[in-house]
C-alpha positions as a Markdown table, in Angstrom:
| # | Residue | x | y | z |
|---|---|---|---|---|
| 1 | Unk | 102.2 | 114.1 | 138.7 |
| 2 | Unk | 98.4 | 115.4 | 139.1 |
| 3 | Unk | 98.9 | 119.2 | 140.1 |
| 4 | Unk | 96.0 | 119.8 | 143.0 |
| 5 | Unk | 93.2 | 122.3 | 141.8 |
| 6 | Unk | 93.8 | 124.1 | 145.5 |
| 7 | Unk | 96.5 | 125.3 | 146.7 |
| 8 | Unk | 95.9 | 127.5 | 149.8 |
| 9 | Unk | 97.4 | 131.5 | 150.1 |
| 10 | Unk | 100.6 | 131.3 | 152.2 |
| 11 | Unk | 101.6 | 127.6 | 152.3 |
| 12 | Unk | 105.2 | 127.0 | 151.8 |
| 13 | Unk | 105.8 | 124.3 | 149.2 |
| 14 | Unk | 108.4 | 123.9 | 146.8 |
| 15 | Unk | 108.1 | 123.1 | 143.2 |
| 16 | Unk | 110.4 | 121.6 | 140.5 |
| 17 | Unk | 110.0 | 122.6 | 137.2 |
| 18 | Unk | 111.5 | 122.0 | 133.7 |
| 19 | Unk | 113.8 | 124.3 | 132.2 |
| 20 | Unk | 114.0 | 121.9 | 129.1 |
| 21 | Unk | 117.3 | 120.1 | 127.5 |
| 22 | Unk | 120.2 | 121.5 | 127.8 |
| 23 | Unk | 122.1 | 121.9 | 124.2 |
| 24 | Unk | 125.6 | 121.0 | 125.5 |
| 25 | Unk | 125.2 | 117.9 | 127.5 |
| 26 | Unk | 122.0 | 116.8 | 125.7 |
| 27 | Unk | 120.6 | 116.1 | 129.5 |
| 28 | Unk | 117.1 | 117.6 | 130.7 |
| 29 | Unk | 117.5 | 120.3 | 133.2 |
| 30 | Unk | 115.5 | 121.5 | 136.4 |
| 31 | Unk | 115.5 | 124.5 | 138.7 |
| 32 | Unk | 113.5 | 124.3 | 142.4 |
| 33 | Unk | 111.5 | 127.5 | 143.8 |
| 34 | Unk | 110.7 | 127.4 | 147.7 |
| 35 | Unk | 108.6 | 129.9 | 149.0 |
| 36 | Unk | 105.1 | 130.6 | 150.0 |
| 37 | Unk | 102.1 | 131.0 | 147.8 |
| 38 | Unk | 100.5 | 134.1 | 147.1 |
| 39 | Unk | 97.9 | 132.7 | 144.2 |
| 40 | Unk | 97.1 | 129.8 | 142.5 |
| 41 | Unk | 94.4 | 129.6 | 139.4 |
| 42 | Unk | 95.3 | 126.1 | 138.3 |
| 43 | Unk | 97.0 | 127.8 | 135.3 |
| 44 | Unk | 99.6 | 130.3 | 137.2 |
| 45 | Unk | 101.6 | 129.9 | 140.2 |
| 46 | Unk | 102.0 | 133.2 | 142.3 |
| 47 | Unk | 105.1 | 132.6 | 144.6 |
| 48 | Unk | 107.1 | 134.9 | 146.8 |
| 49 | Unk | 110.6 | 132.7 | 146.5 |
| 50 | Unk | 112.3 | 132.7 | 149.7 |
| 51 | Unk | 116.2 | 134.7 | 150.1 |
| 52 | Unk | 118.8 | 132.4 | 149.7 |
| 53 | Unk | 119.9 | 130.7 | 153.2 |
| 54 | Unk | 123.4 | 132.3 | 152.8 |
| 55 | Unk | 122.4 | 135.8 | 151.8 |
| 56 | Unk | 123.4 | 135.3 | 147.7 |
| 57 | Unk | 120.0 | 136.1 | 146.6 |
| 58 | Unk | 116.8 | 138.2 | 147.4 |
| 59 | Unk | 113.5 | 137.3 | 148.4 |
| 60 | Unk | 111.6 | 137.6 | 144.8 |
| 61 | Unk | 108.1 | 137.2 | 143.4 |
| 62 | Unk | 107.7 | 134.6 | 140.8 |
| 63 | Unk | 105.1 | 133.4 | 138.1 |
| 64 | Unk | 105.4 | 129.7 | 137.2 |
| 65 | Unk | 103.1 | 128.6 | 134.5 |
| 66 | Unk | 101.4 | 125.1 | 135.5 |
| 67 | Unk | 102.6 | 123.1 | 132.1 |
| 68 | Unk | 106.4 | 123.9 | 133.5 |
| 69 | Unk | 105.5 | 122.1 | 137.0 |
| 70 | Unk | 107.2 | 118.7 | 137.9 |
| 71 | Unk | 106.4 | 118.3 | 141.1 |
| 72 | Unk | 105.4 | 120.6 | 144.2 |
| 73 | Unk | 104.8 | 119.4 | 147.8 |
| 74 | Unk | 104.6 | 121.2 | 150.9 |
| 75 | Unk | 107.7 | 122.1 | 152.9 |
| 76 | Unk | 108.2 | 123.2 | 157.2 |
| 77 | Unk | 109.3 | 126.8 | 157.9 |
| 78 | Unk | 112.8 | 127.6 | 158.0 |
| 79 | Unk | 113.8 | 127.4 | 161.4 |
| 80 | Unk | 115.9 | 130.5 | 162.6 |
| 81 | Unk | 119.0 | 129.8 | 165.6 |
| 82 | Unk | 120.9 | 133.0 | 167.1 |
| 83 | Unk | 124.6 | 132.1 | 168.0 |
């Protein structure tokens, strides 16, 4: 998949990259990252990974290097309900 040269500050997008084989089952693995973009340079993705929907883990700043990337598209905002 053709990464874009642009990807504009503070669109939320999520992105698939390769974590490589894994050495017990042989199978390629993958990990997703949603969250919005704080920098792209066509080399180094800047991403502030959204908290986990049920509260297991933290809103966290990650660096994904471009020759890891799958696939990315855009993704809505999380919609918020009060009970």
């Amino acid at each position: 998949m053709p990464i874009p040269n642009e990807i504009p500050a503070h669109a939320r997008i999520v992105v698939r990259v390769s974590e490589g084989v894994d050495p017990v089952d042989h199978r390629m693995k993958y990990r997703d990252y949603v969250g919005h973009v704080l920098s792209w340079d066509g080399h180094l993705l800047e991403l502030s990974r959204d908290a986990a929907a049920n509260g297991s883990r933290p809103a966290q700043r990650v660096s994904i290097d471009a020759e890891s990337i799958i696939t990315l598209k855009p993704v809505p905002e999380r919609h918020f309900t009060r009970p």
